[in-house]
VOLUMKOL-904436 format. One record per residue (C-alpha): x, y, z. Coordinates in steps of 0.1 Angstrom, whole numbers, padded with zeros to 4 digits, always signed. Example, Ala and Ser with C-alpha at 12.3 -4.5 7.8 and 13.67 -1.06 7.14 Angstrom:
2
+0123-0045+0078
+0137-0011+0071
This chain:
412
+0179+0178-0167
+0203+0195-0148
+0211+0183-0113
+0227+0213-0087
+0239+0190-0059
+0211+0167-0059
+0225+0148-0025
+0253+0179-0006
+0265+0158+0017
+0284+0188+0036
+0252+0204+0042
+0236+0172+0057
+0241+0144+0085
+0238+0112+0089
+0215+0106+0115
+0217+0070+0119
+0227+0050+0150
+0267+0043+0143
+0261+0014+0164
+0236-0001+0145
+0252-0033+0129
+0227-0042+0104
+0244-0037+0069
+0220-0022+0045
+0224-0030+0004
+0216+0001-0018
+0213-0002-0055
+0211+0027-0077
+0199+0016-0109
+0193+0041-0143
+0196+0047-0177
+0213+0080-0167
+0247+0078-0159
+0248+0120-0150
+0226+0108-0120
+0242+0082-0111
+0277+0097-0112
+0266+0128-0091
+0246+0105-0069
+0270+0075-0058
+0296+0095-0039
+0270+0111-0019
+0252+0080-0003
+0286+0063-0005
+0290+0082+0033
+0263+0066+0047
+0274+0043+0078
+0266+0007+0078
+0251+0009+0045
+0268-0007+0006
+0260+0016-0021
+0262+0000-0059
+0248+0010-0092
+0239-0004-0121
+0237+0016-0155
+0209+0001-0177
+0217-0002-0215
+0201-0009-0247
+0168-0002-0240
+0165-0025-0214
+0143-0020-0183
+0153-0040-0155
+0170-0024-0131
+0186-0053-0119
+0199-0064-0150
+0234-0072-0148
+0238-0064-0113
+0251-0090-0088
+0238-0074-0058
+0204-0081-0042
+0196-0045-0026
+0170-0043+0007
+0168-0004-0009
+0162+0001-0048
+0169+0032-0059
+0155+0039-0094
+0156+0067-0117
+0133+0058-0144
+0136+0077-0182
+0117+0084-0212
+0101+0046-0207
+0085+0052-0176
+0056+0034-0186
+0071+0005-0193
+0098+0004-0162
+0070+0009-0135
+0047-0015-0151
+0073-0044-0151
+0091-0034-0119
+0073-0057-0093
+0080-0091-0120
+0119-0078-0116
+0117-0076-0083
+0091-0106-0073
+0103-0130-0048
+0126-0099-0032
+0122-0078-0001
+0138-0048-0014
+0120-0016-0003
+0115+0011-0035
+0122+0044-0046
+0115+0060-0077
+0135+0094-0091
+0121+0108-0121
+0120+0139-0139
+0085+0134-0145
+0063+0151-0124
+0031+0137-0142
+0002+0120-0116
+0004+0086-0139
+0040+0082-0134
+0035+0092-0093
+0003+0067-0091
+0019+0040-0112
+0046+0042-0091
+0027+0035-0059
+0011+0006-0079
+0043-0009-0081
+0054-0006-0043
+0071+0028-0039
+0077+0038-0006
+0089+0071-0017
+0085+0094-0050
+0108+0118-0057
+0104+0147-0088
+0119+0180-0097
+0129+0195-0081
+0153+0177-0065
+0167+0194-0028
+0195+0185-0016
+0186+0160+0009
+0151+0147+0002
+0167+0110-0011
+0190+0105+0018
+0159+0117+0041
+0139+0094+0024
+0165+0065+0030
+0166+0072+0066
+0130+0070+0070
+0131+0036+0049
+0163+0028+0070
+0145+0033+0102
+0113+0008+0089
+0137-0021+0083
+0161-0018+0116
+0128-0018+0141
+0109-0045+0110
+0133-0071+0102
+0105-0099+0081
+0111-0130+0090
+0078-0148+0083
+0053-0155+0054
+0015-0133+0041
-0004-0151+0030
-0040-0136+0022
-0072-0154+0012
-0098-0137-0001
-0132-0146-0016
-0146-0138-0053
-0179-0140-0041
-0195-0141-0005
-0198-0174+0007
-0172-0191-0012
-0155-0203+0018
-0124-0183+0024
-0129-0181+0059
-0130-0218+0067
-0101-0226+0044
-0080-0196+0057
-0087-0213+0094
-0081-0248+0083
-0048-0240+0062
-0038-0221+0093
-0040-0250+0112
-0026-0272+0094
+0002-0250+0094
+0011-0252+0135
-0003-0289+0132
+0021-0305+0112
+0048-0283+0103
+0051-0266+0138
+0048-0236+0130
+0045-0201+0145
+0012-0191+0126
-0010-0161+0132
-0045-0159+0118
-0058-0126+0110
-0094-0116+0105
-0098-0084+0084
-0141-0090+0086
-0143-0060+0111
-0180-0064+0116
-0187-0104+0110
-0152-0121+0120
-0158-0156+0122
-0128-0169+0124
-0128-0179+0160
-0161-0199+0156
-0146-0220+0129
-0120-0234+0158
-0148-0232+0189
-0129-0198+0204
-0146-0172+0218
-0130-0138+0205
-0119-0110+0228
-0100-0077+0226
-0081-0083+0197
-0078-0067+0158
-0083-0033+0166
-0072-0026+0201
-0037-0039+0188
-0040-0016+0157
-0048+0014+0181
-0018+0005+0204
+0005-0005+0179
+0031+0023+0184
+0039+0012+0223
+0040-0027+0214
+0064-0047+0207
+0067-0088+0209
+0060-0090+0240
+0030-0071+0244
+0017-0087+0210
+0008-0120+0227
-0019-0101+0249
-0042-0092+0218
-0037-0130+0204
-0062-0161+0216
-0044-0192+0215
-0056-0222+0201
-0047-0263+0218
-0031-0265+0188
-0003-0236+0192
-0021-0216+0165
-0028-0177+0177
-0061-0159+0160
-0062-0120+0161
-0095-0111+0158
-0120-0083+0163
-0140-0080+0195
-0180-0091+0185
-0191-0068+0210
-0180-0037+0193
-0189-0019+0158
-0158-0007+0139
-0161+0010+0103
-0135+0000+0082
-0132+0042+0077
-0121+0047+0111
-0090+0019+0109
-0052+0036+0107
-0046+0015+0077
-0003+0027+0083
-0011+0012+0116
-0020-0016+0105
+0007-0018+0086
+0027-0017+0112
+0010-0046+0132
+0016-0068+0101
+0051-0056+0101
+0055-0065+0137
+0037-0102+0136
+0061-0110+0105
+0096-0102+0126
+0081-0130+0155
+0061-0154+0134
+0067-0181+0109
+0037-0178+0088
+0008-0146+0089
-0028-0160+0076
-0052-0128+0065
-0088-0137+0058
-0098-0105+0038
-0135-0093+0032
-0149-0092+0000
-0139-0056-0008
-0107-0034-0021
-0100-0001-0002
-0069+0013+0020
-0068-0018+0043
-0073-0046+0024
-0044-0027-0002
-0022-0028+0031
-0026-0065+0032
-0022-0070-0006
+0007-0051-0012
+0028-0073+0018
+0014-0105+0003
+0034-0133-0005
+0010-0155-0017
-0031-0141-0024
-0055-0172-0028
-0087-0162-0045
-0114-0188-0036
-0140-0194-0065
-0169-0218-0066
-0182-0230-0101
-0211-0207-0110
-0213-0179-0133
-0219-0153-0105
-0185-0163-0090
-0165-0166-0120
-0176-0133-0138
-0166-0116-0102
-0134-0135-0100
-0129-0120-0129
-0133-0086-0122
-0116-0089-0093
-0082-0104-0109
-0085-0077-0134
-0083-0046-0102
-0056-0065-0084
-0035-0071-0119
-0044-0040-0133
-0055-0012-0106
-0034-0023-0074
-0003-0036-0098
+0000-0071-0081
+0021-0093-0105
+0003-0127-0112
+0032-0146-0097
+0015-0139-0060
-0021-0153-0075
-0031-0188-0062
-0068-0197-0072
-0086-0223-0053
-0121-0239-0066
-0137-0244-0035
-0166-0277-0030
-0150-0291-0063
-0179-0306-0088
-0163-0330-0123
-0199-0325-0131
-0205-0287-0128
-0212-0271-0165
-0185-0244-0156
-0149-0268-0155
-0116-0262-0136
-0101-0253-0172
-0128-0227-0178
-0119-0211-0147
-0079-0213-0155
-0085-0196-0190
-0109-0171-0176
-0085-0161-0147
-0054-0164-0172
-0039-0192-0145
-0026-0225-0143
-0022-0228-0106
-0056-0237-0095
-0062-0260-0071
-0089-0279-0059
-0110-0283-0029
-0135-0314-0032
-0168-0311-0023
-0171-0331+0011
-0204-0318+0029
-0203-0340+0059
-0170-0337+0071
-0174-0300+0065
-0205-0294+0075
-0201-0313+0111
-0169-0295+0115
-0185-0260+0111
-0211-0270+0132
-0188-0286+0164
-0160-0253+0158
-0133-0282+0153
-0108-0283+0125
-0103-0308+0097
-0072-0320+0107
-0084-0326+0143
-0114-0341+0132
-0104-0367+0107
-0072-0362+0090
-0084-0390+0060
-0109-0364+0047
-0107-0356+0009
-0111-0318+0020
-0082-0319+0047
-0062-0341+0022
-0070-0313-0004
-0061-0285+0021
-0025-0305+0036
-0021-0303+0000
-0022-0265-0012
+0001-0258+0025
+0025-0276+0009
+0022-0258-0024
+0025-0227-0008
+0056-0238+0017
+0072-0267+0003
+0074-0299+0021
+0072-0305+0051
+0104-0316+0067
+0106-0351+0081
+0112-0366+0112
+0147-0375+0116
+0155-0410+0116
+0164-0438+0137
+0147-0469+0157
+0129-0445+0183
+0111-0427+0155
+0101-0456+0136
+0090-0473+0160
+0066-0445+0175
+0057-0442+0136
+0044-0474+0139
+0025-0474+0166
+0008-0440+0161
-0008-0457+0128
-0021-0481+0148
């Protein structure tokens, strides 16, 4: 493949703000050292930004591989193992925010839709002008100096209606501002039966979709307007009862600029998806941290699990490393077991969620939360629990005779 001035820096301008002081890291990673000769020199002129590479050898396909840098932009020329290198990216790069774009001399529409599986933002095929990848790294460039993440996703999404992802998504939210004092958003993607506001006695207002459609004049600020705030310091965005949305007539980049947006302000986001795969609940999956897929122990809801782990593996590219499975009103005795379900699901991260009816039911019933309600429960226990699977630990209270004393008397 021949390359005439793939990047001509003489012909093109940096249009970036010289004042911006945000330093971006740009790797360049390949198995062809032509591109990445004729490349580096170029993008070496971009202000505020550090420009490495990494030449991959011996068959390898990580394109981090013997790099020392941790890029926000991966630059990626894949080769003759495209498969392979697209298939395995998001593993490499699991655990990192670095934003992707993939060169290849491929043109083929596997290697642009695997590509997109794996969290492109951009691809980029012969042929090559002059200044499509520096155009492409000022749009990305642009994303991450107004989108700066600071906080968490974590989706929750059922195998089965019913299974109870909407009460745990609510109570784990909760539990979130409660005790670790968090800033937590709770986000219901059920445009036409959200029920998340029922589960903590709210009434929902404008919300969800008047944010989505406003989303290009907001900024933190004007986000607090579309949230409902809970006594507990917990903030619900959810849709407006009165009004019939299709899921059709969303802007799902919109939305994915609303995500974007809660994540630079809020510790933790918490997205209670319906039970269906399409543009916008693909928005949601691909910014996941963590996606819990609640199962009960019937056959109905396993063999759907099961189809459903197999499209978000498979179809959507989401690496098993984001997969949490929760077996929701826990049974010893059911005929289907917790281990069934782990080697079924190919996971050993399951947790469980006892069945405790009374507690549950009379908490549904009254719109309070578990841990409001009574923090002793086997099903807030369970739920305190998986938070702290999917954070850490809590941090505790700092010592000293004040604390211990007030300690004290609060178990009283």
């Amino acid at each position: 493949m021949q390359y005439n001035s793939v990047l001509d820096a003489e012909t093109f301008s940096y249009p970036f703000d010289s004042t911006e002081t945000q330093v971006i890291q740009i790797l360049v990673a390949s198995r062809d050292k032509r591109f990445l000769d004729e490349t580096i020199p170029q993008l070496q002129g971009i202000p505020d930004c550090n420009v490495s590479s990494n030449l991959i050898l011996n068959g390898n396909i990580n394109p981090l591989l013997g790099s020392a840098d941790i890029p926000d932009i991966l630059i990626f020329k894949v080769g003759k193992l495209w498969r392979s290198e697209l298939a395995e990216l998001p593993h490499y790069l699991s655990g990192l925010r670095a934003e992707k774009i993939i060169v290849s001399d491929n043109n083929d529409q596997e290697c642009m839709r695997m590509a997109i599986q794996a969290g492109a933002k951009d691809f980029i095929s012969p042929p090559l002008s002059s200044n499509e990848l520096i155009e492409s790294i000022q749009r990305l460039r642009a994303e991450m100096g107004v989108f700066k993440k600071k906080g968490q996703l974590i989706a929750l999404i059922n195998a089965k209606g019913g299974s109870g992802s909407s009460f745990i998504a609510s109570n784990l939210a909760h539990i979130m501002t409660s005790i670790r004092k968090h800033s937590v958003v709770l986000m219901d993607l059920d445009v036409q039966f959200g029920a998340l506001c029922h589960y903590l006695n709210m009434e929902p207002q404008r919300g969800l979709i008047e944010a989505i459609e406003h989303i290009d004049d907001m900024d933190e600020v004007a986000l607090n307007a579309y949230l409902i705030k809970h006594k507990s310091g917990l903030k619900i965005l959810e849709t407006n009862p009165q009004s019939i949305t299709l899921a059709e007539d969303i802007q799902y980049k919109n939305l994915g600029q609303l995500i974007d947006l809660i994540l630079t302000c809020n510790d933790q986001l918490v997205v209670d998806l319906p039970r269906q795969i399409d543009l916008i609940t693909s928005t949601v999956l691909e910014r996941a941290d963590k996606i819990i897929l609640i199962v009960q122990q019937d056959i109905a809801t396993v063999r759907d699990a099961t189809r459903l782990v197999s499209i978000l593996r498979k179809d959507l590219g989401l690496h098993s490393d984001k997969f949490q499975v929760v077996v929701n009103r826990h049974d010893k005795h059911a005929s289907i077991s917790v281990a069934d379900i782990d080697k079924l699901l190919q996971t050993t991260n399951t947790h469980i969620i006892p069945n405790d009816f009374d507690n549950v039911h009379t908490c549904i019933e009254s719109g309070s939360p578990l841990y409001e309600y009574n923090k002793n429960a086997k099903s807030t226990k369970a739920i305190i629990t998986l938070e702290e699977t999917l954070i850490g630990n809590p941090t505790p209270p700092a010592g000293g005779l004040l604390n211990r004393f007030s300690s004290y008397f609060n178990r009283l």
